[in-house]
Steps between C-alpha positions, in 0.01 A plus 500: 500500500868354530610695208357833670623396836842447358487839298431680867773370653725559211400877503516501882867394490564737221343780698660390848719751655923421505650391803681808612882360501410152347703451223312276235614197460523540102799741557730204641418184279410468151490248231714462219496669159242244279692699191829275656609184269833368654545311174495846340732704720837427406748603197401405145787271446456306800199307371792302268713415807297174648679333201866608516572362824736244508229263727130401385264275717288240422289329761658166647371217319478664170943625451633238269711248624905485390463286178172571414406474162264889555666826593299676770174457339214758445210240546543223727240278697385507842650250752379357842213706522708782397341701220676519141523819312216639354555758193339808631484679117696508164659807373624617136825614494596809298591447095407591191195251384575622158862338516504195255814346686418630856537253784211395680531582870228517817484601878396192649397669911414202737480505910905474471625650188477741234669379227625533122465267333527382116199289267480330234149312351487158636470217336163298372602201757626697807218481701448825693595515862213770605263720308498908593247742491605776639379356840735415785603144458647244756750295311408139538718316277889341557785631506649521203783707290263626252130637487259490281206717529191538332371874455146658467472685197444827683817399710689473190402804352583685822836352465551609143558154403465389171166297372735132536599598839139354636771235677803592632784328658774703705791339714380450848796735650512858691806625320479813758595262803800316358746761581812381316776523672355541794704364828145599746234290284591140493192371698255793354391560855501898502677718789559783741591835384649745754468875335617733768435918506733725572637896497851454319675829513438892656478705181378845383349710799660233722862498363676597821342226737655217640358231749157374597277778441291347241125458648364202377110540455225440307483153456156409721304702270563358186465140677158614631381680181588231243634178636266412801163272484393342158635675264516273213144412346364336156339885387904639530670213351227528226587816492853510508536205248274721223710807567847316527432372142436811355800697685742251366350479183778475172565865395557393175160359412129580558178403381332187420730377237723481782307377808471835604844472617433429840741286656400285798787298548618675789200443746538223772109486550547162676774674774203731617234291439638307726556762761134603481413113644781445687610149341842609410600123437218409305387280736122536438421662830582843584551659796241726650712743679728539215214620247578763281888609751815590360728176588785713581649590853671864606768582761571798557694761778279671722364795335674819642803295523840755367758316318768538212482491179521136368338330761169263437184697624253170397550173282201361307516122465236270300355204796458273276747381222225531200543897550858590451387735276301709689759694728616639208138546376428727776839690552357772273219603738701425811815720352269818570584510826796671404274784512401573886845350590652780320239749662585372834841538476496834335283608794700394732799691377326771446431473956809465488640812349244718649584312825877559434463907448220471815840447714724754301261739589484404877078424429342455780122291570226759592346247749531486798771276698278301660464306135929448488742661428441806225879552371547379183786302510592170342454279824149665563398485150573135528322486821197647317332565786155696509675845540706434200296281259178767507765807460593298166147381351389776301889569336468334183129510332385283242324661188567245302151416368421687176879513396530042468358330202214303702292457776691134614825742427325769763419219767823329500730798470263673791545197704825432461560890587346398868763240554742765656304669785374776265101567560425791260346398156278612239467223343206341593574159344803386730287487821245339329692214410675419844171521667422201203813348501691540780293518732559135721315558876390820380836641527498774233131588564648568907744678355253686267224611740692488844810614422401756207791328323419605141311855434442756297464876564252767396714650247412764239592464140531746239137475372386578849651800484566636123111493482465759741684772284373627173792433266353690232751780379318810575440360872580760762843398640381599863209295449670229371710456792313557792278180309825333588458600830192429568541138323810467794302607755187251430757230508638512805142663654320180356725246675561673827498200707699286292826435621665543132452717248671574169419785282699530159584820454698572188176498266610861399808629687642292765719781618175734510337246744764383781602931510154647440232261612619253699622736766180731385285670819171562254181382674320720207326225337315417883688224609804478688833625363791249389774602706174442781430181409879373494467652865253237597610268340877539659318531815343184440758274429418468107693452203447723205673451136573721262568341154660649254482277165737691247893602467790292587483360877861605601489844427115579588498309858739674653391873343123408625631402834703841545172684426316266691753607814434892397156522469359237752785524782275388754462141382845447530735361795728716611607333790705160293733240722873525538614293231624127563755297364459287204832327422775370687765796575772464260260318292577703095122554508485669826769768387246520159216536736676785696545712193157443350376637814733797535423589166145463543478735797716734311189539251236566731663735679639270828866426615475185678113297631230301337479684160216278342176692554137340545174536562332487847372116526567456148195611433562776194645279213557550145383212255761420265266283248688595157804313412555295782670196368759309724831629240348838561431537878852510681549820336140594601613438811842618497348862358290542854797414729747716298272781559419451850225302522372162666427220280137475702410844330381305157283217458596315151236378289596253203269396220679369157832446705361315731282273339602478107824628468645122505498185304613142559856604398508749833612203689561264229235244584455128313363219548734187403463070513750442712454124585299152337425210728479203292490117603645595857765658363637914467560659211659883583361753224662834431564756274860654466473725175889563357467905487464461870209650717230298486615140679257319731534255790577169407242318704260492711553771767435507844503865684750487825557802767873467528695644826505878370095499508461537080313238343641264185507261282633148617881540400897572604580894492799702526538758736363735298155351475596335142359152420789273431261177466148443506363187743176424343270271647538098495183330378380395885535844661283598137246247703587557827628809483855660583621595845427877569331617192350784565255451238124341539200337352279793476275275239401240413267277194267801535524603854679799707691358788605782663278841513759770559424803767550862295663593887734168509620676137502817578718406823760311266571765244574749790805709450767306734863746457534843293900529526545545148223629371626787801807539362379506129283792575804708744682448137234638296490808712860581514534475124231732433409708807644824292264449211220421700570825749432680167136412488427711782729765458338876539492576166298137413289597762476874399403353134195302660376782732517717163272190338295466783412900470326419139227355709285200369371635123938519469463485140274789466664875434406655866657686792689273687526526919905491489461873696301332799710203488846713519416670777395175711808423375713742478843284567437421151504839348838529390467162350207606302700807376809285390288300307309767304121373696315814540172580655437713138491202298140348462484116526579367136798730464629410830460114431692520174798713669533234689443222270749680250806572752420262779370143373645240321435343225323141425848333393687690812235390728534165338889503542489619877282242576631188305888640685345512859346148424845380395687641799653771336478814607758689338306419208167632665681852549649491185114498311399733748718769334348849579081373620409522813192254464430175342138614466270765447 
């Protein structure tokens, strides 16, 4: 009866009907990954490193005293109610068995050591000091300098021993902690190591930056992923010690006439057993609420928090002396945070170059006043205020998700994509995470639901609209393209009363669609007409995309926009603000700014006024989505303002250059000891390579805001910002802690301290001054406004109406619509005459006049492009010889 009464219920919950606007509580906590092994996540090299520092630790009563007739021994009894050490297994080490002079050698592993040492048979008359059988073994007897041990025979044979090794004597010392030479490990009591993080130069996409605008984030998930909560238990260091053996096995030997090769000499089982009981000093009794925690503490800036390169983002300390090899352990997981730092700055300049274009071309919000100011200027955009911040939301798009290498990749990148105010994503990972992980008070999840603070669009995609044509060769061309239409038209019908749409629309001919069907009045098919439905939806106050997904983004916008203005006149605004002011008068870049402008109404057909055409609302956009990357969109940009047209008349969509076109070198992260705490006592740690670029802090580093408002490292600069000498921290502000570090205790021995709001980050990163990214973009406009005029010039454009006139089945040999299109066109006529386009030609001899006379090549293409990337663009015109077009 319980057991069917339990069944009901189960099906009765499973059957229940959702909450409408609840969001499950699943979506905004998880657990973590039971595939994680902390022991396992780190670099294969590092497993080595517990026994090259230049400290080792021993608990209290068992470090040798000065004089002693014992080096730090390996077995030594228990005192005071204090346990002894207890020899947890025995281990072969790797060798040829077969070896007639080979030295005899085991991996003695206890609570406290793992060491190497060499036997010998012992003697008839040395009585044996303990018996093993493979069993764990507390070590009972005195201490002494040597051992002997008496060995099971399966024990022996495990250890490749020889039949007169049944008794075995070793000397009772861990070579591993002796540390020769060592100043740091006269009392064998362990220490603090200080391993700080940090961005160390701008490099590749990020060459020309200078000052705080690298966004530190990231950090929060990887603490709450892998490092929170008991994450150390027998089952992984069982685990990890069978696997560790085998990874560092001795390439030059295998099989059983070896020991397999397997070398386990480099496993400090005792170091995590330890950790899983919390007696870190052996005392017998460990401490509950230590269990299975990483002893280790993190400080760390506030995440969102812009600084320059070289400054500490976090440290990662050991808390308590026994570990001081475990910062360095765990800098290979904690390094990755390299990657949504990088995102989140690379977002943020690319706001900042569409931001810095937004007031070249005089954008202003389509809200309404009553939500702030709507000019886009710098002090407003660092106002952000409602009219401004919503006007900017949708600018840059994520599609990052099936272009990066994983699904962590997708949810970090995503996320870290978020930090700078931009809301449009298709990748569903990144909001998914924040609600997980950064969501403290419920922050995100407000954000999320309330404030519609990351979405998606209906959107079509090519599938969604290739499948509606026949492709097959001896389709009917007419056919074939009014299944285009009627794909377009099923789009837009389906998701009326969204407030966004986006149809893609270069399946077949992309000049076809935004000149033929776009602007189309055929209500044939029994359902509204195109140019009807952009009618209502203009009327409405909705934003519709058209995405084009092919050719080269600064020659296509600004030819798609210039039909767009042709054929659907009535979206646009044709009633645009005086223009304002940007720069000082007498200011070099206001005189630049003049020109641009003159020049710019020149080409559409002005002599003085607000030459940068937009939409109505900004509600007709094209979606750039192809080859947005941040070294390719200020000449995006620069293309629609030379041309006369508002940065607001594009919405940018990045995938691969958004989200994978980066690595660790991008901002030249590492992760470097900087400081050991031993005895009371500092010892600075740096790294100062002699071919230059790489040199750390020497010390421990606190983070200070100095009087300009930029964040550092401890130190004396020069005027220039140049550290002339480091001030590291003394050994009590490493206790105490320094006088306005700006870095804290975020965790702690296994437990977040401070749960950071997604808003408090977002609010951090903001964008704070655009002066010179400004003036960077005025220059990149007067250096190439000529050569970008040409990608609108009439014959471009009479080139793409000529395309567009080959209708969707373009490739098939049919009569093209070049007549009809001429004479709603007729300006163009003598254009189409000079080139040789006439209305004769059918489609596939019209496309390869042009593609023959008019195009350029791959490696001219290539050239022009590579030149306008470089700044040159005397170069650009030069490999534009004759062409007209980059593109067919």
């Amino acid at each position: 009866v319980a057991g069917a009464t339990t069944a009901a219920a189960t099906a009765s919950a499973a059957t229940a009907p959702v909450v409408a606007g609840a969001l499950p509580r699943s979506l905004t906590s998880g657990s973590a990954n039971p595939k994680n092994n902390i022991i396992l996540m780190t670099d294969g090299y590092k497993f080595s490193h517990h026994k090259q520092y230049p400290v080792s630790w021993m608990p209290p009563y068992a470090r040798p005293a000065a004089g002693a007739e014992y080096f730090p021994p390996i077995l030594f009894p228990g005192q005071a109610g204090r346990p002894g050490s207890t020899i947890r297994c025995l281990r072969p080490v790797p060798v040829n068995v077969e070896e007639p002079e080979r030295i005899m050698k085991i991996t003695v592993v206890t609570n406290v050591s793992t060491a190497v040492v060499e036997v010998e048979p012992a003697a008839g008359h040395e009585p044996a000091d303990l018996t093993f059988d493979g069993r764990p073994l507390p070590y009972s007897g005195q201490a002494k300098p040597v051992i002997v041990m008496a060995l099971s025979d399966a024990q022996r044979a495990m250890l490749k021993l020889p039949a007169n090794y049944s008794r075995i004597k070793f000397a009772n010392m861990d070579e591993s902690k002796l540390k020769r030479g060592s100043a740091l490990n006269d009392n064998f009591e362990g220490g603090y190591n200080v391993s700080y993080f940090t961005p160390r130069a701008y490099a590749e996409v990020f060459d020309n930056l200078q000052g705080d605008n690298i966004v530190f984030f990231g950090l929060q998930y990887f603490i709450k992923e892998y490092l929170v909560g008991e994450v150390v238990t027998p089952s992984k260091i069982d685990d990890a010690d069978a696997f560790i053996g085998r990874y560092m096995a001795d390439v030059r030997i295998a099989g059983p006439s070896f020991a397999d090769g397997f070398d386990y000499t480099m496993f400090p089982r005792g170091d995590w057993e330890s950790m899983v009981s919390g007696d870190y000093d052996e005392t017998g009794a460990g401490s509950p609420s230590k269990k299975g925690k990483l002893p280790i503490k993190i400080e760390a800036l506030p995440e969102g928090t812009t600084l320059e390169p070289g400054v500490c983002c976090f440290k990662i300390t050991n808390t308590h002396p026994r570990f001081f090899w475990l910062p360095n352990f765990l800098e290979t997981l904690l390094v990755q945070v390299w990657y949504p730092m990088t995102v989140a700055t690379q977002a943020r300049e690319f706001k900042k170059t569409i931001q810095a274009y937004s007031i070249l071309s005089q954008r202003v919000s389509q809200l309404p006043p009553e939500l702030g100011p709507g000019e886009f200027t710098e002090e407003n955009l660092a106002q952000d205020e409602l009219a401004i911040h919503i006007a900017q939301v949708f600018d840059l798009l994520d599609f990052g998700y099936r272009g990066v290498s994983s699904h962590e990749t997708a949810s970090l990148g995503s996320a870290a994509y978020y930090t700078t105010g931009f809301e449009g994503s298709d990748t569903v990972a990144g909001s998914r995470m924040l609600l997980q992980y950064y969501n403290a008070q419920g922050g995100f999840q407000t954000i999320f639901e309330e404030g519609h603070g990351a979405t998606s669009v209906p959107a079509a995609e090519h599938s969604t609209i290739t499948s509606w044509a026949d492709v097959s060769p001896e389709s009917d061309p007419a056919e074939y393209e009014k299944a285009e239409y009627n794909a377009f038209t099923n789009m837009i019908k389906q998701y009326m009363p969204s407030f966004a749409v986006s149809l893609v629309s270069d399946g077949f001919n992309i000049w076809n669609a935004v000149m033929c069907l776009w602007p189309s009045d055929d209500n044939s098919n029994g359902g509204p007409s195109m140019r009807a439905m952009l009618a209502e939806r203009l009327a409405k106050g909705q934003l519709t995309l058209i995405r084009p997904d092919s050719g080269e983004g600064v020659e296509t916008l600004p030819q798609l926009l210039t039909v767009l203005y042709m054929m659907l006149n009535e979206h646009w605004d044709h009633e645009l603000r005086p223009l304002a002011p940007i720069f000082p008068e007498g200011d070099v870049h206001a005189q630049k700014y003049a020109e641009i402008v003159q020049k710019v109404c020149l080409k559409v057909g002005m002599q003085e006024g607000n030459p940068f055409r937009r939409c109505v609302g900004q509600q007709l956009r094209v979606l750039q989505g192809d080859g947005v990357a941040l070294d390719t969109l200020p000449d995006m940009l620069a293309s629609l303002l030379a041309n006369g047209f508002c940065a607001n008349c594009v919405h940018f969509g990045s995938g691969g250059g958004l989200l994978q076109k980066l690595n660790r070198d991008t901002l030249g992260v590492a992760f470097k000891c900087c400081a050991m705490y031993v005895g009371g006592k500092t010892f600075p740690v740096g790294k100062d390579p002699i071919a230059g670029g790489k040199k750390s802090y020497g010390g421990n580093p606190a983070v200070v805001r100095f009087e300009d408002g930029v964040l550092r490292n401890r130190g004396e600069y020069d005027e220039h910002g140049n550290m002339l000498r480091a001030l590291p921290m003394s050994y009590e502000e490493f206790v105490n802690g320094a006088p306005g570090d700006e870095l804290r205790c975020v965790f702690k021995d296994g437990v977040l301290l401070e749960d950071q709001n997604f808003g408090d980050v977002k609010e951090r990163a903001k964008i704070r001054g655009l002066d010179a990214k400004l003036r960077e973009a005025v220059d990149n406009l007067y250096d190439k406004i000529d050569f970008l005029q040409l990608m609108s010039s009439d014959e471009s454009m009479a080139i793409r109406i000529a395309e567009a006139s080959c209708g969707s089945k373009w490739a098939q040999q049919h009569e093209t619509k070049l007549a009809d299109l001429m004479a709603m066109l007729p300006q163009f006529e003598p254009i189409f005459q000079n080139l040789g386009l006439a209305p004769e030609m059918d489609s596939v001899t019209l496309l390869e006049h042009i593609k023959f006379n008019f195009v350029c090549d791959r490696q001219a293409k290539k050239a022009i492009l590579k030149a306008l990337t470089a700044g040159d663009a005397a170069a650009a015109h030069a490999a534009l010889e004759n062409k007209i077009v980059l593109t067919l």
